[in-house]
DSSP file (Angstrom, degrees, kcal/mol; ACC not computed):
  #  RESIDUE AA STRUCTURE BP1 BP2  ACC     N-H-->O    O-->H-N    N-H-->O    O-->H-N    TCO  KAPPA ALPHA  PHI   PSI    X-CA   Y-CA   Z-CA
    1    1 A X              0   0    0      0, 0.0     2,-0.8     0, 0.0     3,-0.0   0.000 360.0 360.0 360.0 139.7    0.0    0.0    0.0
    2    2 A X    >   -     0   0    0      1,-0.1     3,-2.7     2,-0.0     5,-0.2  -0.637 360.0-151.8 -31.6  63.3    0.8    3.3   -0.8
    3    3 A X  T 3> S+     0   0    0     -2,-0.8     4,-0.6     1,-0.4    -1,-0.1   0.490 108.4  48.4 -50.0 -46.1    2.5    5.4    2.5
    4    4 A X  H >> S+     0   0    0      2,-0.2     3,-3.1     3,-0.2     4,-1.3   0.955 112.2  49.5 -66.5 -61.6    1.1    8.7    1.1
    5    5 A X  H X> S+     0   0    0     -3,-2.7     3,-3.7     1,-0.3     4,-1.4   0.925 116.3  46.4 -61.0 -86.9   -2.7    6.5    0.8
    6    6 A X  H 3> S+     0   0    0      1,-0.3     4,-0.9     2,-0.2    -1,-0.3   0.480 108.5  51.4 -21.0 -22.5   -2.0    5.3    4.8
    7    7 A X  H <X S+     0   0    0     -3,-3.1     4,-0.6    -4,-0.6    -1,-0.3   0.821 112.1  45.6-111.8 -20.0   -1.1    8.8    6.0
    8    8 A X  H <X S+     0   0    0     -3,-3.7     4,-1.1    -4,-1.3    -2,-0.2   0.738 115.4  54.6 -88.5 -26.6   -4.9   10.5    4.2
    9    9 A X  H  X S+     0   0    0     -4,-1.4     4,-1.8     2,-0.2    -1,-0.2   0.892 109.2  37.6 -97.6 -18.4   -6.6    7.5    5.8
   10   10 A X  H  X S+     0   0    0     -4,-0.9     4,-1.3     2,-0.2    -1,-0.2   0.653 120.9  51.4 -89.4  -6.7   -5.4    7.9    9.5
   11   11 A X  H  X S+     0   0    0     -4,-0.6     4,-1.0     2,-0.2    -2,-0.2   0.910 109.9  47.9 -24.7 -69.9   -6.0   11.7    8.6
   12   12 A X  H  X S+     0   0    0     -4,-1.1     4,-1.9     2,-0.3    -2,-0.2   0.808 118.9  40.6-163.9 -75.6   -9.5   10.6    7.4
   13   13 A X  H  X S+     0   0    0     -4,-1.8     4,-4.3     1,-0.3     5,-0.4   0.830 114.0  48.7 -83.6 -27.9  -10.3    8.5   10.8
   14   14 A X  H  X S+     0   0    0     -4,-1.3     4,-2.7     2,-0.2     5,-0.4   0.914 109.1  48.0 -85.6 -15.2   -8.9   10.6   13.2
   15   15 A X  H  X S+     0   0    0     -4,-1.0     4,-0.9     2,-0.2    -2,-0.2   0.968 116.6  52.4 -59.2 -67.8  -10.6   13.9   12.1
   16   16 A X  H  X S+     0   0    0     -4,-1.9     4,-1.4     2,-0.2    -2,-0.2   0.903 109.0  46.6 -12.8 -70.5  -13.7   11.5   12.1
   17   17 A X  H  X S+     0   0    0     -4,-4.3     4,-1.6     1,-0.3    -2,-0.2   0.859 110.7  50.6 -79.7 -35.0  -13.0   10.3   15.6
   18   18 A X  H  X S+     0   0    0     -4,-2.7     4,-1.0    -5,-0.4    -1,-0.3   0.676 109.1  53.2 -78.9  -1.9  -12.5   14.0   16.9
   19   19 A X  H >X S+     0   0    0     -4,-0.9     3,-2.8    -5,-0.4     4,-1.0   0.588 109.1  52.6 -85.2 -96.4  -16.0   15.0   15.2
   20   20 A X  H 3< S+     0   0    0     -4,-1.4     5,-0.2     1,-0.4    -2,-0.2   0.329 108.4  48.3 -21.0 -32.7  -17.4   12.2   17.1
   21   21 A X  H 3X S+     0   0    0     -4,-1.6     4,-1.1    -2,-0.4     3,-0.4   0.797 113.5  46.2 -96.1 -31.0  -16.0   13.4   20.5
   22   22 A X  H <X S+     0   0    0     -3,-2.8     4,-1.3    -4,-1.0    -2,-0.2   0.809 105.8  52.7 -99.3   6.4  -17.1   16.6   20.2
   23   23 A X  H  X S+     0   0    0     -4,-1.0     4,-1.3     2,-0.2    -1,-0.2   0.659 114.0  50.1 -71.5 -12.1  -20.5   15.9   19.1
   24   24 A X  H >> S+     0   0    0     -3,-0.4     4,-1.7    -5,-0.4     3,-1.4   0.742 109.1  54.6 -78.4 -67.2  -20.7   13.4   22.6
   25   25 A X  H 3X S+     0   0    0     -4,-1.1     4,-2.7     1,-0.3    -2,-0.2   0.703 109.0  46.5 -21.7 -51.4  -19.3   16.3   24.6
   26   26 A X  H 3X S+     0   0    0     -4,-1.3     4,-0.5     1,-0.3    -1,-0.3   0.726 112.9  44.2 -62.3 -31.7  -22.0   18.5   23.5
   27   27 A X  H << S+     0   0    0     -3,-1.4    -1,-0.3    -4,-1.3    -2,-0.3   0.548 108.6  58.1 -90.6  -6.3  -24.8   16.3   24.0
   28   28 A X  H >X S+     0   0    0     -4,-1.7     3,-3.2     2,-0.1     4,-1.7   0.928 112.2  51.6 -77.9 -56.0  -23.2   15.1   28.0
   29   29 A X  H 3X S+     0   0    0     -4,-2.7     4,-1.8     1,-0.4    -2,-0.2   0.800 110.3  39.9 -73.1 -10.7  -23.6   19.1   28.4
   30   30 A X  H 3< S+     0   0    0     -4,-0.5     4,-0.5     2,-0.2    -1,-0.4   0.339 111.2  61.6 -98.3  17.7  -27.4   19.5   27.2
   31   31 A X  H <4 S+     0   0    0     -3,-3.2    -2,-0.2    -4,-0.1    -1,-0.1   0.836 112.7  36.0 -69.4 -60.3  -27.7   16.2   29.2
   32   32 A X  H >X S+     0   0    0     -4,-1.7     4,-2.1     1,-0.2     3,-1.3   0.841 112.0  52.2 -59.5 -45.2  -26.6   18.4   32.4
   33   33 A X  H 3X S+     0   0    0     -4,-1.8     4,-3.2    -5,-0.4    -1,-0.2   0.977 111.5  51.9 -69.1 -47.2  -28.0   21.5   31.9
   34   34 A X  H 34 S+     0   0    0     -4,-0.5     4,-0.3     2,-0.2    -1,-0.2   0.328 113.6  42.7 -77.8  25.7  -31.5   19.3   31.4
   35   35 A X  H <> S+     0   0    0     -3,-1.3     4,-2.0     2,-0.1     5,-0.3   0.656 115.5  56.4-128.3 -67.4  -31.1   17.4   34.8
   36   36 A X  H  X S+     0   0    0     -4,-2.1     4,-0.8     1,-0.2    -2,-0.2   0.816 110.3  37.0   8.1 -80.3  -30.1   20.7   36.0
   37   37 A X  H >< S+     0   0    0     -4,-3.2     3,-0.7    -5,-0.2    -1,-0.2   0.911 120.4  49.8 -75.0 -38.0  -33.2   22.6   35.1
   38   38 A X  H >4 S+     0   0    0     -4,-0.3     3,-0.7    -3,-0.3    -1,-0.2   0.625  95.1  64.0 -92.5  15.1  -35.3   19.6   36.0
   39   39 A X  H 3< S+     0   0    0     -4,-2.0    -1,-0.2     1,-0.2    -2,-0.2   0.772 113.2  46.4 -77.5 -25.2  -33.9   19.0   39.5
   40   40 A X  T X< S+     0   0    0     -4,-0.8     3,-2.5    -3,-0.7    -1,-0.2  -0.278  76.0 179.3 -90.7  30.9  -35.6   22.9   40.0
   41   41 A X  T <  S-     0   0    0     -3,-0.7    -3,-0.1     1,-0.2    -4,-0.0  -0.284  71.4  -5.3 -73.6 171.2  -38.9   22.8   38.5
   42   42 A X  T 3  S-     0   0    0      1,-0.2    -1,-0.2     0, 0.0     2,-0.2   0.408  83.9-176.8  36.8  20.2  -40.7   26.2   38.9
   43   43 A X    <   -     0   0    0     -3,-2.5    -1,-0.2     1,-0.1    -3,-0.1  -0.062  20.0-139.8 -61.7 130.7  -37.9   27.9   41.0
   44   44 A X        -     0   0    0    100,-0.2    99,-0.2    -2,-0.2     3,-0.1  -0.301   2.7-147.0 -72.1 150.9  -38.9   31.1   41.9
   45   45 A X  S    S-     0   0    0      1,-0.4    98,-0.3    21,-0.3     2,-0.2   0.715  76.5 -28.3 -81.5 -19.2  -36.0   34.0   41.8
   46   46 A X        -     0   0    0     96,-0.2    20,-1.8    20,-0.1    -1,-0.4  -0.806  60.9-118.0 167.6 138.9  -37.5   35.8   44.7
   47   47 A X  E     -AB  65 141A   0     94,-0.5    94,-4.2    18,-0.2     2,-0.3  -0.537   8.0-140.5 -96.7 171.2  -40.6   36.6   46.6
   48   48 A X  E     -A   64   0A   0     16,-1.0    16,-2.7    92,-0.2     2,-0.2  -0.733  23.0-172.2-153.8 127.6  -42.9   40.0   47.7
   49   49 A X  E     -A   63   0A   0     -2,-0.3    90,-3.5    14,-0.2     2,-0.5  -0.881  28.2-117.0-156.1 123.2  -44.2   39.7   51.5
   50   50 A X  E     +C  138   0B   0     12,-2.3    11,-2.2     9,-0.3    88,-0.2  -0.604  33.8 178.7 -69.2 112.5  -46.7   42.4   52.4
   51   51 A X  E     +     0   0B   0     86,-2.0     2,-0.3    -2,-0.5    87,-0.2   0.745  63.9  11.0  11.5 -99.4  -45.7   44.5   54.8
   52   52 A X  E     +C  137   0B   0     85,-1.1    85,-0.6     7,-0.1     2,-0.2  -0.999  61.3 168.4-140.2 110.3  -48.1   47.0   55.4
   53   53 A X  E >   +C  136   0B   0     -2,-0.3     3,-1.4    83,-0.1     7,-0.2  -0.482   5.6 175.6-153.3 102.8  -52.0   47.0   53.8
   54   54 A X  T 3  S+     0   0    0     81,-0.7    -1,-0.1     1,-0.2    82,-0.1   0.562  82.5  50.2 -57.3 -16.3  -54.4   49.3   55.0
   55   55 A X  T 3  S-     0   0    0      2,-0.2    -1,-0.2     3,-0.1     3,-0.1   0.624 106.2-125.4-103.8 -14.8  -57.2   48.5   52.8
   56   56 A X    <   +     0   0    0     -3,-1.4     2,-0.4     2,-0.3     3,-0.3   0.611  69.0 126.6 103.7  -4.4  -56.6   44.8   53.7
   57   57 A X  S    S+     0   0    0      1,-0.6    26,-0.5    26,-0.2    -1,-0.2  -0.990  82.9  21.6-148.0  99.3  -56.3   43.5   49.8
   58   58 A X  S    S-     0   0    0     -2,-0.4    -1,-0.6    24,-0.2    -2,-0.3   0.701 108.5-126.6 -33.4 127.5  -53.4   41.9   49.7
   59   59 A X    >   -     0   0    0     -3,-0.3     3,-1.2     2,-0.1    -9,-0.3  -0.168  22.7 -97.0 -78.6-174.6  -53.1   41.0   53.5
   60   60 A X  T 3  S+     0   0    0      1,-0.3    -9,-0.2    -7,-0.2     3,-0.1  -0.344 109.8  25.8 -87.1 166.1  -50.2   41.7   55.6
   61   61 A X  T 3  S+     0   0    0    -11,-2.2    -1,-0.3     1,-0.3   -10,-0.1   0.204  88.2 135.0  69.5   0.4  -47.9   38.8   56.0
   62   62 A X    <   -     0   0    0     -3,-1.2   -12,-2.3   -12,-0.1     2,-0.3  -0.452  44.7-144.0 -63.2 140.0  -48.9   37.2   52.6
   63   63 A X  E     -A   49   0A   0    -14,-0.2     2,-0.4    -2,-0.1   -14,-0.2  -0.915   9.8-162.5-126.0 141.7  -46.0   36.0   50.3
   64   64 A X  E     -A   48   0A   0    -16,-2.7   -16,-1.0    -2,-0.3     2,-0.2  -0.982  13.6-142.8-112.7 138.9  -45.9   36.2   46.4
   65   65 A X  E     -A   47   0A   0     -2,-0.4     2,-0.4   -18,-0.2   -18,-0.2  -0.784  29.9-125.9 -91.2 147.5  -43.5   34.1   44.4
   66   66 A X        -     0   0    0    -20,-1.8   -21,-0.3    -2,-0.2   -20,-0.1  -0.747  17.9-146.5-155.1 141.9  -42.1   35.6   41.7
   67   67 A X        -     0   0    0     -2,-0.4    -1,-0.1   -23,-0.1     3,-0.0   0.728  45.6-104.3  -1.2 141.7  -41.5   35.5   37.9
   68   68 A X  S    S+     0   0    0     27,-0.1     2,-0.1    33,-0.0    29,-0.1   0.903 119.1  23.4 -44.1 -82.7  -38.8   36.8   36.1
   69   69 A X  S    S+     0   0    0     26,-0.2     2,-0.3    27,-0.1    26,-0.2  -0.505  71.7 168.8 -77.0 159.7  -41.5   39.6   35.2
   70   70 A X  E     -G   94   0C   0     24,-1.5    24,-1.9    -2,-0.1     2,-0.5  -0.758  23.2-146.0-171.9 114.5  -43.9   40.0   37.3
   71   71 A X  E     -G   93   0C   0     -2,-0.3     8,-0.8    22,-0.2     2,-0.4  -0.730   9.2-154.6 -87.5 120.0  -46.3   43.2   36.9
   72   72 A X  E     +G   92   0C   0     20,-4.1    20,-1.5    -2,-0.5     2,-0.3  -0.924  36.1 127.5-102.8 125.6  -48.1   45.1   40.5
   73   73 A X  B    S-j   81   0D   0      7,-0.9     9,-2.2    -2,-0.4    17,-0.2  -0.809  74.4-102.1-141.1-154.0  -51.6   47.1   40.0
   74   74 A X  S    S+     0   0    0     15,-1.4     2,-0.2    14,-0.4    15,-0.2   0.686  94.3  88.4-119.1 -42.2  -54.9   47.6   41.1
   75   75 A X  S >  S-     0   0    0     14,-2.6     3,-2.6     1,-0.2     2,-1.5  -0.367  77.6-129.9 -84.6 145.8  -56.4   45.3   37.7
   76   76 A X  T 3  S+     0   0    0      1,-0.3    -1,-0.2    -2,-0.2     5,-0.1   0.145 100.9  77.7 -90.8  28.9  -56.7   41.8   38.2
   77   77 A X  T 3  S+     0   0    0     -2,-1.5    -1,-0.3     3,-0.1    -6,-0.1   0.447  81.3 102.6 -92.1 -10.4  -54.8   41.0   34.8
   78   78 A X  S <  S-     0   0    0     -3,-2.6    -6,-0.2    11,-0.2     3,-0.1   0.414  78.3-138.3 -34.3-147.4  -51.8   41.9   37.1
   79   79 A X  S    S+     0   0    0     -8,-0.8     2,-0.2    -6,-0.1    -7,-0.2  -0.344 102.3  31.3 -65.2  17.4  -49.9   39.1   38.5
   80   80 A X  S    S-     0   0    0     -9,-0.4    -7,-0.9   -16,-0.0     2,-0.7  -0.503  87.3-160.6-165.0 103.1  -49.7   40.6   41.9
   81   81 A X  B     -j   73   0D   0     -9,-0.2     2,-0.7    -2,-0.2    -7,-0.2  -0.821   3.3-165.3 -89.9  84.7  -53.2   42.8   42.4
   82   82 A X        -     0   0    0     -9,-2.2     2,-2.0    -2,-0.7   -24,-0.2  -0.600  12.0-150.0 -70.3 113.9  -53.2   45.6   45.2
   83   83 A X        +     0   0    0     -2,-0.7   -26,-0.2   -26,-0.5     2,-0.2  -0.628  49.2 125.0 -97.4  79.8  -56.3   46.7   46.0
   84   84 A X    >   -     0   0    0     -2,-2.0     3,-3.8     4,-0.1    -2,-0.1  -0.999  56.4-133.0-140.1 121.6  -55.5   50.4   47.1
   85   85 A X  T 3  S+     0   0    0      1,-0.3    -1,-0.1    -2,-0.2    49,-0.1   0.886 107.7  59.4 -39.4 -43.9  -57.1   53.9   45.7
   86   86 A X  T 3  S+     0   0    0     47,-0.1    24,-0.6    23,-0.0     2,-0.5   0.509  92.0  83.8-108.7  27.8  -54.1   55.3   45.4
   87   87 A X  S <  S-     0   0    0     -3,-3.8   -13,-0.1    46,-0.1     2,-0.1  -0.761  71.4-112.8-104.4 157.1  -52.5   52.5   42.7
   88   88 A X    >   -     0   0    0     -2,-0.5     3,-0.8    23,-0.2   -14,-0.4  -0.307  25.0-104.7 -86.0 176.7  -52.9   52.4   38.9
   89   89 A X  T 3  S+     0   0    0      1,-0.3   -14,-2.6   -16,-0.2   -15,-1.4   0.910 127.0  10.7 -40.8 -57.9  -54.4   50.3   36.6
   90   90 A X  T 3  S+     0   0    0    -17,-0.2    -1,-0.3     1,-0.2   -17,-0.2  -0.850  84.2 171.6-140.0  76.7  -50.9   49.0   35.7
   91   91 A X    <   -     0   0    0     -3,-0.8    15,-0.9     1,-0.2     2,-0.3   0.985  58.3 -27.0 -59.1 -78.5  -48.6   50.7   38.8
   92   92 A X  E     -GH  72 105C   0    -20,-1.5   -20,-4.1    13,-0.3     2,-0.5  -0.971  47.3-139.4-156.7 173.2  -45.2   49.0   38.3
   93   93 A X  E     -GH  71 104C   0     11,-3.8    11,-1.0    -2,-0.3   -22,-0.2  -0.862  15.1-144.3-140.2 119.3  -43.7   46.0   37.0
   94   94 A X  E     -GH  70 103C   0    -24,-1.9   -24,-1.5    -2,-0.5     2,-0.3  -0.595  21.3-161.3 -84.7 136.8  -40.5   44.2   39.0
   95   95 A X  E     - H   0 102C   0      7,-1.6     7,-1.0   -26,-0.2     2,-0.4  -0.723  10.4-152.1-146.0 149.4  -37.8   42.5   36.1
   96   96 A X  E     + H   0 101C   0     -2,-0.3     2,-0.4     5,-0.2     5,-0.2  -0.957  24.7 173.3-133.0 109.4  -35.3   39.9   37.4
   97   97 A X  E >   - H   0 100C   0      3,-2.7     3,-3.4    -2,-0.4     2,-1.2  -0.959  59.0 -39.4-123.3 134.1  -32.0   40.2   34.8
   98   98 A X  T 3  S-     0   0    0     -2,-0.4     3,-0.0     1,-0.2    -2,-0.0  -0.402 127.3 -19.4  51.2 -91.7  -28.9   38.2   35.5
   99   99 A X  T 3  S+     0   0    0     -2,-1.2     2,-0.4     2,-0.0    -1,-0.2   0.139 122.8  80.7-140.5  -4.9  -28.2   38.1   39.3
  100  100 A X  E <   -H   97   0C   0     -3,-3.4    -3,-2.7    26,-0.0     2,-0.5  -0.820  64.2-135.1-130.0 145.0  -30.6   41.5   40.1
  101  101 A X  E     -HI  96 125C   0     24,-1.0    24,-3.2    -2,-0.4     2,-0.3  -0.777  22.6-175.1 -99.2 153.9  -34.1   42.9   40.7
  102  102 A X  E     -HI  95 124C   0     -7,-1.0    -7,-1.6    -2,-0.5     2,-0.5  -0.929   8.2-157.6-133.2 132.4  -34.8   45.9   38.9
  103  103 A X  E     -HI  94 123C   0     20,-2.5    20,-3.3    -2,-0.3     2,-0.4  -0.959   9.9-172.6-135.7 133.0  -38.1   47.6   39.6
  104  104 A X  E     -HI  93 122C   0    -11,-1.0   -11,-3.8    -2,-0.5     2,-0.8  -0.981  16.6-141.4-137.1 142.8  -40.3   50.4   37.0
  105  105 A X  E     -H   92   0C   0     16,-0.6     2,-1.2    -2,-0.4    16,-0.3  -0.865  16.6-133.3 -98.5 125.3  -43.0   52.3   37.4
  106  106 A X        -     0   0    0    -15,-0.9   -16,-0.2    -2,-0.8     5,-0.1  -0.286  59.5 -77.9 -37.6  51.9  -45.0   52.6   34.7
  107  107 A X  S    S-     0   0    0     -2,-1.2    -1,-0.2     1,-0.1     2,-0.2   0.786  76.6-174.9  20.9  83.9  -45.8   56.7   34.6
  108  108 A X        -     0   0    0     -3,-0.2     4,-0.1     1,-0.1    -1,-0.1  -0.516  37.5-115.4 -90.2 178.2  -48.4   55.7   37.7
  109  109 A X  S    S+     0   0    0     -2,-0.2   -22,-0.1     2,-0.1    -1,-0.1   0.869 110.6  27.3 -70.3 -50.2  -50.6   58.5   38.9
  110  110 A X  S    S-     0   0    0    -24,-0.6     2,-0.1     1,-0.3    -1,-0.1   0.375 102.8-130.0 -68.6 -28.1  -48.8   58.3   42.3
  111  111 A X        -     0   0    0     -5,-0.1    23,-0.4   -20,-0.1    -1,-0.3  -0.344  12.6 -96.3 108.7 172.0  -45.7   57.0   41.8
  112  112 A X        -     0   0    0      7,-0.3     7,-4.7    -2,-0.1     2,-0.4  -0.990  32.1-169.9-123.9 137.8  -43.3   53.9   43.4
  113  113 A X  E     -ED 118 132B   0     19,-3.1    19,-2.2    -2,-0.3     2,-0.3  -0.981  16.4-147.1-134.9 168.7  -40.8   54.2   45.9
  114  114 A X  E >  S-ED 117 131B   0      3,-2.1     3,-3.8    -2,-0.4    17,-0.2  -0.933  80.1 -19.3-114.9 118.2  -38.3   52.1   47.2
  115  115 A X  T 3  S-     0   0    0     15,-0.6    -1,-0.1    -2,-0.3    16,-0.1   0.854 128.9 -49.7   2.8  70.7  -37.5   52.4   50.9
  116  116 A X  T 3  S+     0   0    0     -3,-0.2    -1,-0.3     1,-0.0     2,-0.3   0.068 116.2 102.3 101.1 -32.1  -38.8   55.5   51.0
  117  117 A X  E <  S-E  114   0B   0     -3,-3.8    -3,-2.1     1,-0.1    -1,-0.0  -0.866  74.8-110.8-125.8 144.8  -37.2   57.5   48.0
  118  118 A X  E     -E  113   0B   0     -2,-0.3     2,-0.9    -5,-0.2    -5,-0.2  -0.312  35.8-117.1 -93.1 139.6  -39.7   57.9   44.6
  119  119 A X        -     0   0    0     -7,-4.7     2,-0.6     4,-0.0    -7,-0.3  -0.795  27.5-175.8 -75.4 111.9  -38.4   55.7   41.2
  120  120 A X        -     0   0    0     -2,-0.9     2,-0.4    -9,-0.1    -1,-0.0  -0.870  60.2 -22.2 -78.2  97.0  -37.6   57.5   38.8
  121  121 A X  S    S-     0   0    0     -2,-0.6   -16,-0.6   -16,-0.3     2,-0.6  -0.786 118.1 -28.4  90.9-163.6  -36.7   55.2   35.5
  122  122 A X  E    S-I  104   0C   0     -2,-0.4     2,-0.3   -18,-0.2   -18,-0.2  -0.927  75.6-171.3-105.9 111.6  -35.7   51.3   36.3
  123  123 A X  E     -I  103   0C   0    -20,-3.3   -20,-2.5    -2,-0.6     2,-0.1  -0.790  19.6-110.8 -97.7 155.3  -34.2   51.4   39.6
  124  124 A X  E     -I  102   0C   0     -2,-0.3     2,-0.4   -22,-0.3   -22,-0.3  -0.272  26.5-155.3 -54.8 144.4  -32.4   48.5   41.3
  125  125 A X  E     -I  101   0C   0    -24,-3.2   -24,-1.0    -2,-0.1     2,-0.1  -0.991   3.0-153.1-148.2 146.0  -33.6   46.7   44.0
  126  126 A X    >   -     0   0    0     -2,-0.4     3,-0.7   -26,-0.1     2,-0.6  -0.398  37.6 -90.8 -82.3 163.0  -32.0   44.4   47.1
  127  127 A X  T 3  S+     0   0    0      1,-0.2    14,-0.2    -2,-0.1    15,-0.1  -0.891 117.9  31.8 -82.6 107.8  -33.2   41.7   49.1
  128  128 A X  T 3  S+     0   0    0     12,-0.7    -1,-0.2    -2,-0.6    13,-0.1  -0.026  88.0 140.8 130.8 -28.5  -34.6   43.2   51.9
  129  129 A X    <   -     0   0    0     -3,-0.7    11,-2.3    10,-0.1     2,-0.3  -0.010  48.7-128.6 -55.3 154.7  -35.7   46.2   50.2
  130  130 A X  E     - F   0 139B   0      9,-0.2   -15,-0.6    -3,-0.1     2,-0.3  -0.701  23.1-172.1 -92.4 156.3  -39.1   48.0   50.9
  131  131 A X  E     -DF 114 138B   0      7,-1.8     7,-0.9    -2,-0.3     2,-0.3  -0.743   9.4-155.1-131.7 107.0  -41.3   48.9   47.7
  132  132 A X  E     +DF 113 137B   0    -19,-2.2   -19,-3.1    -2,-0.3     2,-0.4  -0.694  17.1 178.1 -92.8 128.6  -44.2   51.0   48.2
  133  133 A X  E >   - F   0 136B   0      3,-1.7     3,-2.0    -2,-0.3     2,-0.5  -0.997  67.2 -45.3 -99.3 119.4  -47.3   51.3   46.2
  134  134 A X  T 3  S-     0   0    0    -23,-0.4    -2,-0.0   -48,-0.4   -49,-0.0  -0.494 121.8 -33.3  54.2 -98.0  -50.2   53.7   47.2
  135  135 A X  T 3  S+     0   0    0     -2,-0.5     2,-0.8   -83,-0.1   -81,-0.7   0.152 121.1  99.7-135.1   6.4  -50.4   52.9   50.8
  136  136 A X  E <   -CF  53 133B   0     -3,-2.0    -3,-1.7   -83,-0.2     2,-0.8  -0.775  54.8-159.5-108.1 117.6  -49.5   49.3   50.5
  137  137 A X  E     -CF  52 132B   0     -2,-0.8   -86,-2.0   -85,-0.6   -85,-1.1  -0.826   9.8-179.5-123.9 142.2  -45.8   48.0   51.2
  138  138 A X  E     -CF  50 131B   0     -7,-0.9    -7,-1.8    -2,-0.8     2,-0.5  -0.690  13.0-147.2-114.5 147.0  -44.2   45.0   50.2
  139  139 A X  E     - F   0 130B   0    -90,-3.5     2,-0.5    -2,-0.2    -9,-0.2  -0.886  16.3-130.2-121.3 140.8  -40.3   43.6   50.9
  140  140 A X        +     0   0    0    -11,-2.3   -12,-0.7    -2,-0.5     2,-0.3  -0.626  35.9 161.3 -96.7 143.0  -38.2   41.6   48.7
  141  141 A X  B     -B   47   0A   0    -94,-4.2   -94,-0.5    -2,-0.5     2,-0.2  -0.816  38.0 -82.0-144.8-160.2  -36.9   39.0   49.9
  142  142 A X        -     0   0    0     -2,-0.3     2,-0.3   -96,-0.2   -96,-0.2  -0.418  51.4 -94.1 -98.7 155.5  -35.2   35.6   48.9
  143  143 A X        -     0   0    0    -98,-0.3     2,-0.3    -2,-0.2    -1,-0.1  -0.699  38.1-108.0 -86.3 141.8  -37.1   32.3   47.9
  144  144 A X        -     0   0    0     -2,-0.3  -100,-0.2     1,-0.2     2,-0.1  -0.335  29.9-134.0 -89.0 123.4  -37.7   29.9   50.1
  145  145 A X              0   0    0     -2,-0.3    -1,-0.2     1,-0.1    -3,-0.0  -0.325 360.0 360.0 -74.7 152.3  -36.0   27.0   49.8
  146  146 A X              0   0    0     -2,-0.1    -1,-0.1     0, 0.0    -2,-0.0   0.757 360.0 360.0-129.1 360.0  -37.3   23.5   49.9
């Protein structure tokens, strides 16, 4: 046999055999990532625990889990509905990006603050932080582990 013929065919197989390893490689890591994601189903990023609610609607000591997005008003298309005169329709709406929550109000009538001080724009928010809507306040905090 031809040495030049011998040298294109262990060329040939090992080019083959490195295709081969890194198509496994790629499927062991969407193996992991989907035993990953389903060792977690529905984990929440963080929760909302009322405070303060004078009107009663959501009561005090009540926890919401919540969404990546997750929208606060008075109308019940909301995913978190405070039932206070002085929130809008569609008050403000709490964003989870990368490792932080970011909370905007939606050009309410009244406004959002955050322990204490009015948003203006997409402000940042801690765990542990207050968030006030109308007369109702709610604290972020961490999700409960199980």
């Amino acid at each position: 046999m031809d040495p030049f013929l011998l040298v294109i065919w262990i060329i040939r197989l090992l080019f083959l055999a490195l295709l081969y390893l890194f198509l496994a490689r790629v499927v062991g890591s969407l193996l992991r990532d989907l035993r990953a994601a389903a060792r977690e189903p529905g984990a929440s990023p963080g929760r909302l625990v009322v405070v303060e609610s004078p009107a009663g609607e959501p009561e005090a000591g009540r926890s919401f889990d919540l969404d990546a997005i997750t929208t606060l008003g008075r109308d019940v298309n909301n995913a978190i509905v405070i039932d206070d005169p002085f929130a809008s329709t569609e008050h403000a709406v709490l964003t989870f990006r990368g490792r932080s929550w970011y909370v905007e109000d939606l050009e309410s009538t009244n406004g959002t603050f955050v322990n204490g001080r009015a948003v203006a724009g997409v402000s940042p928010l801690g765990f542990g932080d207050e968030v006030s809507i109308g007369q109702v306040r709610l604290r972020l905090e961490r999700a409960r582990s199980t």
